[in-house]
mmCIF file of the N, C-alpha and C atoms, coordinates in Angstrom:
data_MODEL
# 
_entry.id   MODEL 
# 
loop_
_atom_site.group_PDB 
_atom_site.id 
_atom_site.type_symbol 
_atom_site.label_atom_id 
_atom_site.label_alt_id 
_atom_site.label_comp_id 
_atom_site.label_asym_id 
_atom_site.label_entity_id 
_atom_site.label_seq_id 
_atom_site.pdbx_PDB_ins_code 
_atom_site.Cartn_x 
_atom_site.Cartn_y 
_atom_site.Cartn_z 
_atom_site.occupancy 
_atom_site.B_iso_or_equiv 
_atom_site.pdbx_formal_charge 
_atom_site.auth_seq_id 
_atom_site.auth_comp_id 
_atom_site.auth_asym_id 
_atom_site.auth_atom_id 
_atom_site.pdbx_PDB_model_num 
ATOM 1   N N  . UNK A 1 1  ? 105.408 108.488 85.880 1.00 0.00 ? 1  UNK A N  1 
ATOM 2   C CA . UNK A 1 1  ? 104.025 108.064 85.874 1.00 0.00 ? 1  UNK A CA 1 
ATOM 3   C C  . UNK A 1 1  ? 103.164 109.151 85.226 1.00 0.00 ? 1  UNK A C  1 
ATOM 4   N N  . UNK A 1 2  ? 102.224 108.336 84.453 1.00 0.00 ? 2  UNK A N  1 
ATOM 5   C CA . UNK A 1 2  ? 101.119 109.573 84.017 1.00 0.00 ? 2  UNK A CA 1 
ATOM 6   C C  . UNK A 1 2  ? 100.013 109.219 84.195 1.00 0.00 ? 2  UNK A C  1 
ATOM 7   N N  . UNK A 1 3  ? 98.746  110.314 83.987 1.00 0.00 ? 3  UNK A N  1 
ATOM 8   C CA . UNK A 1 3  ? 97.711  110.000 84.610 1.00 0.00 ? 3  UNK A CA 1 
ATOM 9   C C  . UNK A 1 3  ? 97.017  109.783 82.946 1.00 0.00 ? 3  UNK A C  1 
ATOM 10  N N  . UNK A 1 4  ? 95.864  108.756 83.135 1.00 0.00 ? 4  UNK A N  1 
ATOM 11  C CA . UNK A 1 4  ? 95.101  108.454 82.173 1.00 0.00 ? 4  UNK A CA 1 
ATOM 12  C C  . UNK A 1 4  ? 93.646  108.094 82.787 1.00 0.00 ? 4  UNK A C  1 
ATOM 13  N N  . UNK A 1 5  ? 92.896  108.350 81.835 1.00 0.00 ? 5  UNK A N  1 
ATOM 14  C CA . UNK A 1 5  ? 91.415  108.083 81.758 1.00 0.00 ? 5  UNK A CA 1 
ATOM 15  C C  . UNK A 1 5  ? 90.761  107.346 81.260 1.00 0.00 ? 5  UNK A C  1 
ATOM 16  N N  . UNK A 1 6  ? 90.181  106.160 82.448 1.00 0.00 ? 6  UNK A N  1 
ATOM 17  C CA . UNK A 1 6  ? 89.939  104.799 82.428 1.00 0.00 ? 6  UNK A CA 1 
ATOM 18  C C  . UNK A 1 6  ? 88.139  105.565 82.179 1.00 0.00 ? 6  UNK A C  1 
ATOM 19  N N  . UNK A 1 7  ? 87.640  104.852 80.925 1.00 0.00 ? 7  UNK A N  1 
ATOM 20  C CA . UNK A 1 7  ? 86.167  104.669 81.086 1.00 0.00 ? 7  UNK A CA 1 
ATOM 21  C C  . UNK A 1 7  ? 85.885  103.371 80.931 1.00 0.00 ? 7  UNK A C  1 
ATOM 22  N N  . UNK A 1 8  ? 85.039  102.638 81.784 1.00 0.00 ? 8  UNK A N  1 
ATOM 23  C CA . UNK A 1 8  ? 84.217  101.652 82.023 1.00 0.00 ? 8  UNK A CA 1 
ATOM 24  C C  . UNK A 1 8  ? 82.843  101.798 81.522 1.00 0.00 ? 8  UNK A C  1 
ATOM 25  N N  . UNK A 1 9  ? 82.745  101.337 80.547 1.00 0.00 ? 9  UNK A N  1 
ATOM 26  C CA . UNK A 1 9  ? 81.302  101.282 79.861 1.00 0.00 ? 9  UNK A CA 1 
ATOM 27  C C  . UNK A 1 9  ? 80.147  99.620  80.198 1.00 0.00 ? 9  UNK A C  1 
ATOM 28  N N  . UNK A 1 10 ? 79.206  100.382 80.613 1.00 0.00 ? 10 UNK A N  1 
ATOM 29  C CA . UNK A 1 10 ? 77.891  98.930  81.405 1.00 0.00 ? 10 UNK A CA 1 
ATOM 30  C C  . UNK A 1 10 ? 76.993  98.867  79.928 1.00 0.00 ? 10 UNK A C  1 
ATOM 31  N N  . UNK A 1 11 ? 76.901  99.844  79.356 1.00 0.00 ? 11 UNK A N  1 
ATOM 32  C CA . UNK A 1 11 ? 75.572  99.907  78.085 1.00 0.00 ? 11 UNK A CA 1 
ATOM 33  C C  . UNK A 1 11 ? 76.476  100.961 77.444 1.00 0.00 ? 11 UNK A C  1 
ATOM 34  N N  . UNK A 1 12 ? 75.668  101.521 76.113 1.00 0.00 ? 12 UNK A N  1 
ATOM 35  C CA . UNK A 1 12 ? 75.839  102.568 75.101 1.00 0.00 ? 12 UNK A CA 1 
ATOM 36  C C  . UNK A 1 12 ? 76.112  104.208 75.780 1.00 0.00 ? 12 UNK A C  1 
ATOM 37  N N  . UNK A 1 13 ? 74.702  104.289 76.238 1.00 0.00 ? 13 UNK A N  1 
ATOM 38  C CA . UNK A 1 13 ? 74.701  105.453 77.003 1.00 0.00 ? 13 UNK A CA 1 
ATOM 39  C C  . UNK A 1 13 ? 74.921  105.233 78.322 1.00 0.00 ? 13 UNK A C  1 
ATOM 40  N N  . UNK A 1 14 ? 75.410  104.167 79.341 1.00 0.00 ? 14 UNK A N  1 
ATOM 41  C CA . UNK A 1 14 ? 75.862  104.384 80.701 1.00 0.00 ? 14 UNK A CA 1 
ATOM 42  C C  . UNK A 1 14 ? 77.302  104.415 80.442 1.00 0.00 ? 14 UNK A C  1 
ATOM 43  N N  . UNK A 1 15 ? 77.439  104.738 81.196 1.00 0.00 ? 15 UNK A N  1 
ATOM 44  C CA . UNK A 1 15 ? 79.292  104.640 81.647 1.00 0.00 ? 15 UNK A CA 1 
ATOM 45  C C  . UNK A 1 15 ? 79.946  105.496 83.014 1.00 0.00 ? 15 UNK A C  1 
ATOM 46  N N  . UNK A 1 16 ? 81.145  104.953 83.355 1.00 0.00 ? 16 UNK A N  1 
ATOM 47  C CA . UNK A 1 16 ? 81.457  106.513 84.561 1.00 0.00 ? 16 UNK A CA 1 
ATOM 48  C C  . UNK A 1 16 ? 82.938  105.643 83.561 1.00 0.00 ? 16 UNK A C  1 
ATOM 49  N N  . UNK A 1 17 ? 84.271  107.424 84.613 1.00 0.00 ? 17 UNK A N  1 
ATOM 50  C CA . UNK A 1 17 ? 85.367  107.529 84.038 1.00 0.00 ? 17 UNK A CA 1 
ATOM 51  C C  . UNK A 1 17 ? 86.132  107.575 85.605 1.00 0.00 ? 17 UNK A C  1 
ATOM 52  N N  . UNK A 1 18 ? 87.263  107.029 85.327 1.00 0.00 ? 18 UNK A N  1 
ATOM 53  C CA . UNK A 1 18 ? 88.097  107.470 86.298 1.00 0.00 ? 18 UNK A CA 1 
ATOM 54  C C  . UNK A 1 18 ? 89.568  107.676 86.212 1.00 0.00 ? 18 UNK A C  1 
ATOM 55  N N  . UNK A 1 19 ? 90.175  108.537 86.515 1.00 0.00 ? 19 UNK A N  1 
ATOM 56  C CA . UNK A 1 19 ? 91.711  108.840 86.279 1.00 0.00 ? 19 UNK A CA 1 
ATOM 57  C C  . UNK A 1 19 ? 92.192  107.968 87.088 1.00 0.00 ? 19 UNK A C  1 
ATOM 58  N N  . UNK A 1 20 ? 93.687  107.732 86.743 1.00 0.00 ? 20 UNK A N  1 
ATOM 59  C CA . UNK A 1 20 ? 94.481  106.957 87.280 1.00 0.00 ? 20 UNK A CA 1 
ATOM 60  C C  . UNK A 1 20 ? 95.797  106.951 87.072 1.00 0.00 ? 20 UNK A C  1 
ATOM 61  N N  . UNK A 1 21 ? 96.618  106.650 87.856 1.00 0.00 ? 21 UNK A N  1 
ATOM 62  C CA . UNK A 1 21 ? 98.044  106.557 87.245 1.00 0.00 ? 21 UNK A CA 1 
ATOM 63  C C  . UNK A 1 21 ? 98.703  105.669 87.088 1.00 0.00 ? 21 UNK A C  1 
ATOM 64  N N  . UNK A 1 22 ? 99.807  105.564 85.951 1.00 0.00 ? 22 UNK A N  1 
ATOM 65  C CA . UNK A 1 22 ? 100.304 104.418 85.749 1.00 0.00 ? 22 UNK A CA 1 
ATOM 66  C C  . UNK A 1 22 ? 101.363 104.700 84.386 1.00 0.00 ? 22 UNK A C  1 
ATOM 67  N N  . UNK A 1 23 ? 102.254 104.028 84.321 1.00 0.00 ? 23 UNK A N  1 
ATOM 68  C CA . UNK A 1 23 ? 103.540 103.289 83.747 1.00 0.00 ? 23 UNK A CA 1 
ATOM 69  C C  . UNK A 1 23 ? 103.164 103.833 82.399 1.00 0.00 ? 23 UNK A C  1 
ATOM 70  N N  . UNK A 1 24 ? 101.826 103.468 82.009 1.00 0.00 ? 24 UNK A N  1 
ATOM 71  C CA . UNK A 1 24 ? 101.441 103.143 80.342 1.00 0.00 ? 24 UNK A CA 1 
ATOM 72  C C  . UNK A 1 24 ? 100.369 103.153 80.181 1.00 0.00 ? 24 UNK A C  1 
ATOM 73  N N  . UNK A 1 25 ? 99.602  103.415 79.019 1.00 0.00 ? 25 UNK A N  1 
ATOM 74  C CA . UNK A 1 25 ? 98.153  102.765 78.828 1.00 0.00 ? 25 UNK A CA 1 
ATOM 75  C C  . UNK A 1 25 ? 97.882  101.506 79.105 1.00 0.00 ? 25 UNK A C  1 
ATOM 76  N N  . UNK A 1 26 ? 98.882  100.363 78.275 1.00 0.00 ? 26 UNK A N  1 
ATOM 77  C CA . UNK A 1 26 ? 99.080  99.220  78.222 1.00 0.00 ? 26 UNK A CA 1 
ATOM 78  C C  . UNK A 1 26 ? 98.941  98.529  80.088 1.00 0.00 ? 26 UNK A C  1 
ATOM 79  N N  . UNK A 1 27 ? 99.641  99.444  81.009 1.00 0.00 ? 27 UNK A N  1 
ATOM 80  C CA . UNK A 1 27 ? 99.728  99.647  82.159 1.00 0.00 ? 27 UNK A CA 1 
ATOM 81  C C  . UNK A 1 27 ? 98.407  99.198  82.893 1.00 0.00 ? 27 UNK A C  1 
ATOM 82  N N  . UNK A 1 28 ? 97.919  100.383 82.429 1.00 0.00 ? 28 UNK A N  1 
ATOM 83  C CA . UNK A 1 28 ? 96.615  101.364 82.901 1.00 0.00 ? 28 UNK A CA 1 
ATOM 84  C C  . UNK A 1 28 ? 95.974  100.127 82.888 1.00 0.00 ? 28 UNK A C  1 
ATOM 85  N N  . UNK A 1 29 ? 95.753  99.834  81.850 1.00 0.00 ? 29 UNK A N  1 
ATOM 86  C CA . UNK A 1 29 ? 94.266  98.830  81.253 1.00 0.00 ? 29 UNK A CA 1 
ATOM 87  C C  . UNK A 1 29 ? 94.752  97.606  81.999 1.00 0.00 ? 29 UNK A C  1 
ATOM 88  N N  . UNK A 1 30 ? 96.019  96.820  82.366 1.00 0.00 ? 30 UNK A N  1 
ATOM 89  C CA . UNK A 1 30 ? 96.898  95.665  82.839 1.00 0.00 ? 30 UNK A CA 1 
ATOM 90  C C  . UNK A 1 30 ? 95.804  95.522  84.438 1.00 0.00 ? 30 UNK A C  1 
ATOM 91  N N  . UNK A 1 31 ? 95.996  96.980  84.969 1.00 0.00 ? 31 UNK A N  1 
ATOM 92  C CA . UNK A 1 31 ? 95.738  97.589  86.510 1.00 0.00 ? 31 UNK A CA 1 
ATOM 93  C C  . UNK A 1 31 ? 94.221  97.444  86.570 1.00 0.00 ? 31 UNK A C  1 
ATOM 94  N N  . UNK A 1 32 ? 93.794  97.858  85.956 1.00 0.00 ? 32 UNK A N  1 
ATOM 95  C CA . UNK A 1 32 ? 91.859  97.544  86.005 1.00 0.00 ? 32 UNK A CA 1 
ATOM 96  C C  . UNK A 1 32 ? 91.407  96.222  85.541 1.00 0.00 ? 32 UNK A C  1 
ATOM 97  N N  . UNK A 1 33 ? 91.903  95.599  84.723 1.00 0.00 ? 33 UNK A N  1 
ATOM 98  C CA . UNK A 1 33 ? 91.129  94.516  84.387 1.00 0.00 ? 33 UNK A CA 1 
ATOM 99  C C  . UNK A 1 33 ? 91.434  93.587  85.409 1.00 0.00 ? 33 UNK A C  1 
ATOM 100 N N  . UNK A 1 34 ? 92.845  93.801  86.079 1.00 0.00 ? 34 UNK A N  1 
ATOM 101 C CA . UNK A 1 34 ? 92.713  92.691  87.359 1.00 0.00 ? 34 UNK A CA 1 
ATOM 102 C C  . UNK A 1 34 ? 91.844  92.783  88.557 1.00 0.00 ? 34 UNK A C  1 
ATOM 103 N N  . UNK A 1 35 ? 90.936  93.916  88.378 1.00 0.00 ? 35 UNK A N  1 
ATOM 104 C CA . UNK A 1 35 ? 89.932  93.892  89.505 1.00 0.00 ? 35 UNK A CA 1 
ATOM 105 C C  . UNK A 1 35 ? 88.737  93.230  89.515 1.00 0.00 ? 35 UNK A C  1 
ATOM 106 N N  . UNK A 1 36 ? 88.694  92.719  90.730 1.00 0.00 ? 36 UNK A N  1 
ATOM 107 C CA . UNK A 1 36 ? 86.815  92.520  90.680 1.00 0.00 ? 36 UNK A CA 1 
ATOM 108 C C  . UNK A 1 36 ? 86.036  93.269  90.822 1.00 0.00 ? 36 UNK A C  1 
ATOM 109 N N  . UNK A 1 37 ? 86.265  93.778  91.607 1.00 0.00 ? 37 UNK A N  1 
ATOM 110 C CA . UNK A 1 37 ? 85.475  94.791  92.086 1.00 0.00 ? 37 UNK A CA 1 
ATOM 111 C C  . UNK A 1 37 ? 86.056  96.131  92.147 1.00 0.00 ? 37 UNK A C  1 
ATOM 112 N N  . UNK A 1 38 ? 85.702  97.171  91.518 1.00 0.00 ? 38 UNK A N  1 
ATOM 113 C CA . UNK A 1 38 ? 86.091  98.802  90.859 1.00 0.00 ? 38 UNK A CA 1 
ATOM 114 C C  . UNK A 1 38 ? 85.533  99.559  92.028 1.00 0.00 ? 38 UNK A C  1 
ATOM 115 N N  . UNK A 1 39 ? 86.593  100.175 92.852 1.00 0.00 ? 39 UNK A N  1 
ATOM 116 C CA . UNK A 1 39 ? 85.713  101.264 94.098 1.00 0.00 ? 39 UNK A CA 1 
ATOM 117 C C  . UNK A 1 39 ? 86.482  102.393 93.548 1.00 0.00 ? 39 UNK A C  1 
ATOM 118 N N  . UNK A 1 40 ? 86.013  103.677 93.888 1.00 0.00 ? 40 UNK A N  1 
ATOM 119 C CA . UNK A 1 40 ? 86.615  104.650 93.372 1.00 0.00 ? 40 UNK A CA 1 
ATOM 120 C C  . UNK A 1 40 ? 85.769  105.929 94.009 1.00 0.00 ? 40 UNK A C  1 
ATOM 121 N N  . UNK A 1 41 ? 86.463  106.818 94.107 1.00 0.00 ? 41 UNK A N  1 
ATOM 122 C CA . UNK A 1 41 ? 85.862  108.306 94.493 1.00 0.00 ? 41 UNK A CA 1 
ATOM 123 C C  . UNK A 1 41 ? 86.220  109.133 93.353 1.00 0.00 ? 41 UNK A C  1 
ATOM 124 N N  . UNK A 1 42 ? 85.009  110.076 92.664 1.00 0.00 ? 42 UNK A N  1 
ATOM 125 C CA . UNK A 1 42 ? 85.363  110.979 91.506 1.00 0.00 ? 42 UNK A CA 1 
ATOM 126 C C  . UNK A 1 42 ? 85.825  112.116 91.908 1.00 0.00 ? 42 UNK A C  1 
ATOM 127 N N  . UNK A 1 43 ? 86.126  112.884 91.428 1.00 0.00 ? 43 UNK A N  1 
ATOM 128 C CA . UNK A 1 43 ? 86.717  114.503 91.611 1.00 0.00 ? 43 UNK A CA 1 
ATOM 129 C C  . UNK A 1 43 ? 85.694  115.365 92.499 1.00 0.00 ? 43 UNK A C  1 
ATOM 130 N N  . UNK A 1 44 ? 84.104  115.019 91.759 1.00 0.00 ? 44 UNK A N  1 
ATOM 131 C CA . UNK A 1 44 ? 82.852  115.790 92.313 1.00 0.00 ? 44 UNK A CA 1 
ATOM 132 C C  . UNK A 1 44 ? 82.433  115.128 93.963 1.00 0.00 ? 44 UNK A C  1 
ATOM 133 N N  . UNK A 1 45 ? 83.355  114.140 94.276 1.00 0.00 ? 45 UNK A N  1 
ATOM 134 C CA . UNK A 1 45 ? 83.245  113.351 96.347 1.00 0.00 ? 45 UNK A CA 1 
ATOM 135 C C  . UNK A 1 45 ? 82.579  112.332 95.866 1.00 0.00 ? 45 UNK A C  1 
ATOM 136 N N  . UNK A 1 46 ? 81.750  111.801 94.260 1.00 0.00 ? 46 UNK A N  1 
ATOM 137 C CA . UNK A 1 46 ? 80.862  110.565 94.215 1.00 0.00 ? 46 UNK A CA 1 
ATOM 138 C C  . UNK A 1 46 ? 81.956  109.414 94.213 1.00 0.00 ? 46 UNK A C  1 
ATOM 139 N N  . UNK A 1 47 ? 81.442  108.618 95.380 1.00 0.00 ? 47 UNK A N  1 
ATOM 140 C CA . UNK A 1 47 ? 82.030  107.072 95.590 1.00 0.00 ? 47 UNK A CA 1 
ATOM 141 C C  . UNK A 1 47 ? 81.524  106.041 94.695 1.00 0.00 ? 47 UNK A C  1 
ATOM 142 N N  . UNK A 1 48 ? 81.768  105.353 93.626 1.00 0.00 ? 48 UNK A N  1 
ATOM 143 C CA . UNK A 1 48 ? 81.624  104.200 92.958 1.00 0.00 ? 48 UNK A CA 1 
ATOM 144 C C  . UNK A 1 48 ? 81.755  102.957 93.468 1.00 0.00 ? 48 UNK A C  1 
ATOM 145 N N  . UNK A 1 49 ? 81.066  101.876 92.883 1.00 0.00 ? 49 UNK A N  1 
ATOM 146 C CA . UNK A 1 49 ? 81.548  100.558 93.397 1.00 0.00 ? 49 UNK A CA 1 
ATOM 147 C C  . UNK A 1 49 ? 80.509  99.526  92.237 1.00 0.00 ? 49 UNK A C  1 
ATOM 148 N N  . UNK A 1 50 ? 81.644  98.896  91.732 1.00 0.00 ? 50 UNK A N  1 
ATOM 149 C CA . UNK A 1 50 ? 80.628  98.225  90.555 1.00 0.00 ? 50 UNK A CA 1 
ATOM 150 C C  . UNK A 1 50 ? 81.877  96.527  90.490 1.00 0.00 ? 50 UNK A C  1 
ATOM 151 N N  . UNK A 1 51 ? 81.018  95.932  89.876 1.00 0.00 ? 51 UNK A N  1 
ATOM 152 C CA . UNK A 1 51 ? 81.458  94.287  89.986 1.00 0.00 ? 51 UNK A CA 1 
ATOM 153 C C  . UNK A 1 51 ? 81.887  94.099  88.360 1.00 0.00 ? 51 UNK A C  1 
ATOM 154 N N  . UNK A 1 52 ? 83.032  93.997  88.123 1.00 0.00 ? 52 UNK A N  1 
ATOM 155 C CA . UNK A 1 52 ? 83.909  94.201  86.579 1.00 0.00 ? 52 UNK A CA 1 
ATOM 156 C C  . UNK A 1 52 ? 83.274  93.161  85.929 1.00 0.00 ? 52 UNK A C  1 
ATOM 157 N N  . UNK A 1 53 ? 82.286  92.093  86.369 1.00 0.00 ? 53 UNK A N  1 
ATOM 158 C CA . UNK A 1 53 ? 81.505  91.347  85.063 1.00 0.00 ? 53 UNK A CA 1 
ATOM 159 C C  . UNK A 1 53 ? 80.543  92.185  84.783 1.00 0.00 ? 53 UNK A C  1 
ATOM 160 N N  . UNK A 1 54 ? 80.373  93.288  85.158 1.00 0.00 ? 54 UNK A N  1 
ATOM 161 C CA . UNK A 1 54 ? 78.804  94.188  84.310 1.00 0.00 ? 54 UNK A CA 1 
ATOM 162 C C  . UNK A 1 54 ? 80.017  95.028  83.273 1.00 0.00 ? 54 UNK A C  1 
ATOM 163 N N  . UNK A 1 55 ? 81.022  95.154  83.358 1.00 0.00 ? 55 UNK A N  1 
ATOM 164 C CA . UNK A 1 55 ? 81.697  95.803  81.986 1.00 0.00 ? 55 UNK A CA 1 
ATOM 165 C C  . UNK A 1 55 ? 81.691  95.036  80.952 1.00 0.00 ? 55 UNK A C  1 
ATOM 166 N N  . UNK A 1 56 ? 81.124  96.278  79.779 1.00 0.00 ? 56 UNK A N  1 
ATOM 167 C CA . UNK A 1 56 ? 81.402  95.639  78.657 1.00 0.00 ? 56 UNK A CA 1 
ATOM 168 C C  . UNK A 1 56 ? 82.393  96.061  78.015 1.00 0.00 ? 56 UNK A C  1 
ATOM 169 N N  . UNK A 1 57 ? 83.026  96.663  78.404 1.00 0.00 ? 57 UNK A N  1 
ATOM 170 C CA . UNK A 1 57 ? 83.976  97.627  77.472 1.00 0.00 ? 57 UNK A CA 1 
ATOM 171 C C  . UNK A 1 57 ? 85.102  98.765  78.407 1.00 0.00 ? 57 UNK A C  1 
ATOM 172 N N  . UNK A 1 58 ? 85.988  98.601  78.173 1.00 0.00 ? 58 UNK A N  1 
ATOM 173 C CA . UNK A 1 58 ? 87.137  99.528  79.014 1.00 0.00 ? 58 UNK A CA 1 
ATOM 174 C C  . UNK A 1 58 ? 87.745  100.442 77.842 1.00 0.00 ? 58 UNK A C  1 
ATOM 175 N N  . UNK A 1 59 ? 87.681  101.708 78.151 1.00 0.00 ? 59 UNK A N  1 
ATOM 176 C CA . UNK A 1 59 ? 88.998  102.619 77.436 1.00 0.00 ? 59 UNK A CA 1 
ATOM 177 C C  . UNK A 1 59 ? 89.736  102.582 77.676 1.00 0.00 ? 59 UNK A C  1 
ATOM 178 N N  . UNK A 1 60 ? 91.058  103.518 77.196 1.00 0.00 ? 60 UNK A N  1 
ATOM 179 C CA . UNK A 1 60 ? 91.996  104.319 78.072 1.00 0.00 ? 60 UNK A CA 1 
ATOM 180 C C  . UNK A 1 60 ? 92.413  105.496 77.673 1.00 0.00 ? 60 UNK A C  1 
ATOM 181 N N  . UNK A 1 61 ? 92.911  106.545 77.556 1.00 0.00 ? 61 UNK A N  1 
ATOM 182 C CA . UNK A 1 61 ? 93.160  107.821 76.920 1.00 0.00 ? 61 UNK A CA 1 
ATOM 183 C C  . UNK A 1 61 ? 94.005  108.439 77.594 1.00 0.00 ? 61 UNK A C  1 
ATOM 184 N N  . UNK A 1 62 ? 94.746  109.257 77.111 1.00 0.00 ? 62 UNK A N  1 
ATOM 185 C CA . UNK A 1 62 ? 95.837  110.154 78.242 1.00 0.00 ? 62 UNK A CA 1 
ATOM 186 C C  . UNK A 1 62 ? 94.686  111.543 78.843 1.00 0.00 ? 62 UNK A C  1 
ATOM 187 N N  . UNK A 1 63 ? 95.033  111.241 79.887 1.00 0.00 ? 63 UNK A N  1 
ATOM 188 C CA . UNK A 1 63 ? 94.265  112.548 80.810 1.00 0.00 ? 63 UNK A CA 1 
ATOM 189 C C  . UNK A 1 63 ? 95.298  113.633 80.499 1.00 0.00 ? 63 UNK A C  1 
ATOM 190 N N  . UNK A 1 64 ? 94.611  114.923 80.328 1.00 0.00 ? 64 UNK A N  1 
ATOM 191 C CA . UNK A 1 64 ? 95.085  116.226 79.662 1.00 0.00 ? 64 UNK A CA 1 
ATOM 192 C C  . UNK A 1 64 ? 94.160  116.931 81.079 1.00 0.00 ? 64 UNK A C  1 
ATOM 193 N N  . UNK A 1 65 ? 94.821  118.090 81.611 1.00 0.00 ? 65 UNK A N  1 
ATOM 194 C CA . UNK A 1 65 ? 94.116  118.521 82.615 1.00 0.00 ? 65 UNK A CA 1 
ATOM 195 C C  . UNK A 1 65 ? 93.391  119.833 81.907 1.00 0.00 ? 65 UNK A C  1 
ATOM 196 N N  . UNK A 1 66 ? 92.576  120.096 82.261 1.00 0.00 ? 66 UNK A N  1 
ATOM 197 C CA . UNK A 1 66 ? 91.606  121.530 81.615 1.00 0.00 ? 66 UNK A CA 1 
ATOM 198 C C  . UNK A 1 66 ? 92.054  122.580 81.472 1.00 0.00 ? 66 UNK A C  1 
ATOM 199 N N  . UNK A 1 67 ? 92.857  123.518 80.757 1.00 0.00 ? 67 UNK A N  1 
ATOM 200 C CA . UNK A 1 67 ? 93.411  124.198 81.116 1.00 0.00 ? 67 UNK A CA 1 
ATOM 201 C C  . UNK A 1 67 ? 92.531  125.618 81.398 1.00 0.00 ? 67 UNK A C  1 
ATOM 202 N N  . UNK A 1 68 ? 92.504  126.588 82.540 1.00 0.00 ? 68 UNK A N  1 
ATOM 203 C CA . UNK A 1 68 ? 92.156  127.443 83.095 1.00 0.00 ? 68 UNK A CA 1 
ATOM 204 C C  . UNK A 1 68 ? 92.259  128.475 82.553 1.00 0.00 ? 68 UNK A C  1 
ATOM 205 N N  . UNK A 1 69 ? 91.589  129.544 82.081 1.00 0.00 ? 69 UNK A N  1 
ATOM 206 C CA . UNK A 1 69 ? 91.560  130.564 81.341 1.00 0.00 ? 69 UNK A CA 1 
ATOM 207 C C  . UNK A 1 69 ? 91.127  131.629 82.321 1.00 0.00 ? 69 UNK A C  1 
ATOM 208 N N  . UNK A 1 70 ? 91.850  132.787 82.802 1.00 0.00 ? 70 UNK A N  1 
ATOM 209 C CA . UNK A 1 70 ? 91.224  133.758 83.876 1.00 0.00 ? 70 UNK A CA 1 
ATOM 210 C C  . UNK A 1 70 ? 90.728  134.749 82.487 1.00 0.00 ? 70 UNK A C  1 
ATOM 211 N N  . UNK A 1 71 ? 89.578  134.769 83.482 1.00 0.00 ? 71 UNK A N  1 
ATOM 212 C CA . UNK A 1 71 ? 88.563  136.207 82.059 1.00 0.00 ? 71 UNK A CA 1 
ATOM 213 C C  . UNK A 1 71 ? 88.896  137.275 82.748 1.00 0.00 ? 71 UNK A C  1 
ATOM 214 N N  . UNK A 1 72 ? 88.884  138.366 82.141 1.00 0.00 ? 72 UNK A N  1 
ATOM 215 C CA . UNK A 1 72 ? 89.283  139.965 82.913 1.00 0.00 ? 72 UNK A CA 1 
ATOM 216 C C  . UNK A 1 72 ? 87.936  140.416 83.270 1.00 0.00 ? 72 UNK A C  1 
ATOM 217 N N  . UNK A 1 73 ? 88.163  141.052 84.240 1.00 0.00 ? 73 UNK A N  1 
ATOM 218 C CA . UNK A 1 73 ? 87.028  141.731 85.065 1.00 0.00 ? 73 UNK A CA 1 
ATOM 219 C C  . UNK A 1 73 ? 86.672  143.135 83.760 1.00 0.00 ? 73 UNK A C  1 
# 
């Protein structure tokens, strides 16, 4: 399984993102569009909850994790 990054776009400039895991992109996108209703908690504790007829638009992308750079004192 890998993790990928589902964005759900409502307008141009709105949108939220959410990781997820799954099989495939093909997967990924299979797994969200069968919802009605999208609940979700982000990384930052914010809880989502939105009704999948206000999407206009779904991504998917492979999630790459940030990689951490320690700076020297």
């Amino acid at each position: 399984m890998e993790n990928y990054k589902v964005t759900y776009y409502f307008s141009k400039e709105f949108y939220v993102t959410q990781i997820v895991e799954a099989a495939s992109k093909e997967a990924a996108m299979r797994d969200v569009k069968g919802e009605k209703v999208v609940r979700f908690e982000d990384s930052k504790g914010i809880l989502y909850e939105f009704d999948m007829s206000d999407v206009k638009l779904i991504t998917v992308s492979e999630f790459k994790q940030p990689r951490v750079i320690a700076k020297p004192f």
